[in-house]
C-alpha positions, 0 to 999 in steps of 0.5 A: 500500500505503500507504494500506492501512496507514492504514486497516487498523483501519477494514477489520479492523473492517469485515470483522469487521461482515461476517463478523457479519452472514453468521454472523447471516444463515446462523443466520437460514437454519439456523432456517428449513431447521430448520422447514421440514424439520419441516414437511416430515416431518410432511407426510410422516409419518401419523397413525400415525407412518408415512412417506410410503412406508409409507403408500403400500405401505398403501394400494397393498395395500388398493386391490389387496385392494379389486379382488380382493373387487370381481372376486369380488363380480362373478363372484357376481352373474353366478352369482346372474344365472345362477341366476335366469334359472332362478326363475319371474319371469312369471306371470299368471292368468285367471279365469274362469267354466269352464261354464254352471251355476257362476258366481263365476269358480272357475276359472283358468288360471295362467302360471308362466314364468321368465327364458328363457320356460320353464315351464308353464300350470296350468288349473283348471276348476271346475264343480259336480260336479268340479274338473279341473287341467291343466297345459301345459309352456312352452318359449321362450314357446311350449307343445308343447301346444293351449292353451285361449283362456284359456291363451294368455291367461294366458300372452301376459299373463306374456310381456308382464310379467305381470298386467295392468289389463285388464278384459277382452279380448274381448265374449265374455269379459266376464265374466272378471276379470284377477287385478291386481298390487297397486301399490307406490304 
């Protein structure tokens, strides 16, 4: 104990050094805690003051009303798929020269169908004298009614996608003319 009564200035003053330096050292490590929570909360807070969990609950209710308007764009489009199933999407037409004594090709026969092969094949026969219209009822792509050969031309053109590039389909027929899409190129 002695010797601690010799030095006891020397230890007051050395534990005062220390004492100093963890004051210095935890000011040291208030200063850091303080910028790292204001780095932290503007992390956490956005652009318009809100905290992370109201940004969440923001973006949980627009996510929610975004699926809402996505399931009912969905169902319109099935309706809008339903409701053209029902449009004339096939159609064709064969021209052709009907009798002997007219020529310039007059007559036709048109293929009118929609998306389920329903619909009808109008005729028109055009001679010098009269002009005569038919028309056929399609059904799943098949008439309830004879068809004329250039009926069932016009029409296996539609079933097939519609007007063709063909020039004709048979040597008798040479003289007939295919009504061509125009290209989209």
């Amino acid at each position: 104990m002695e010797f601690l009564r010799a030095y006891t200035l020397e230890i007051v003053f050395g534990l005062a050094l220390l004492v100093i330096l963890q004051f210095i050292m935890l000011a040291n490590q208030g200063g850091r805690i303080n910028r790292l929570h204001k780095l932290l909360r503007s992390l956490l807070t956005g652009p318009e003051g809100e905290d992370l969990a109201e940004q969440l609950k923001r973006s949980m209710q627009e996510s929610t009303k975004a699926q809402e308007q996505s399931k009912t764009l969905e169902a319109q489009m099935q309706a809008l798929r339903a409701a053209l199933q029902s449009c004339t999407q096939l159609c064709a037409m064969v021209r052709y020269d009907a009798y002997g004594d007219v020529s310039g090709q007059q007559s036709f026969s048109l293929a009118l169908l929609d998306g389920n092969r329903n619909g009808v094949v109008l005729t028109a026969l055009y001679g010098r004298h009269d002009t005569r219209c038919f028309a056929k009822p399609v059904d799943s792509g098949i008439s309830s009614q004879t068809l004329s050969d250039e009926e069932n031309e016009a029409l296996a053109q539609a079933l097939g996608g519609g007007f063709t590039h063909a020039a004709s389909a048979s040597a008798e027929s040479r003289k007939r003319r295919f009504l061509k899409r125009p290209s989209s190129e």
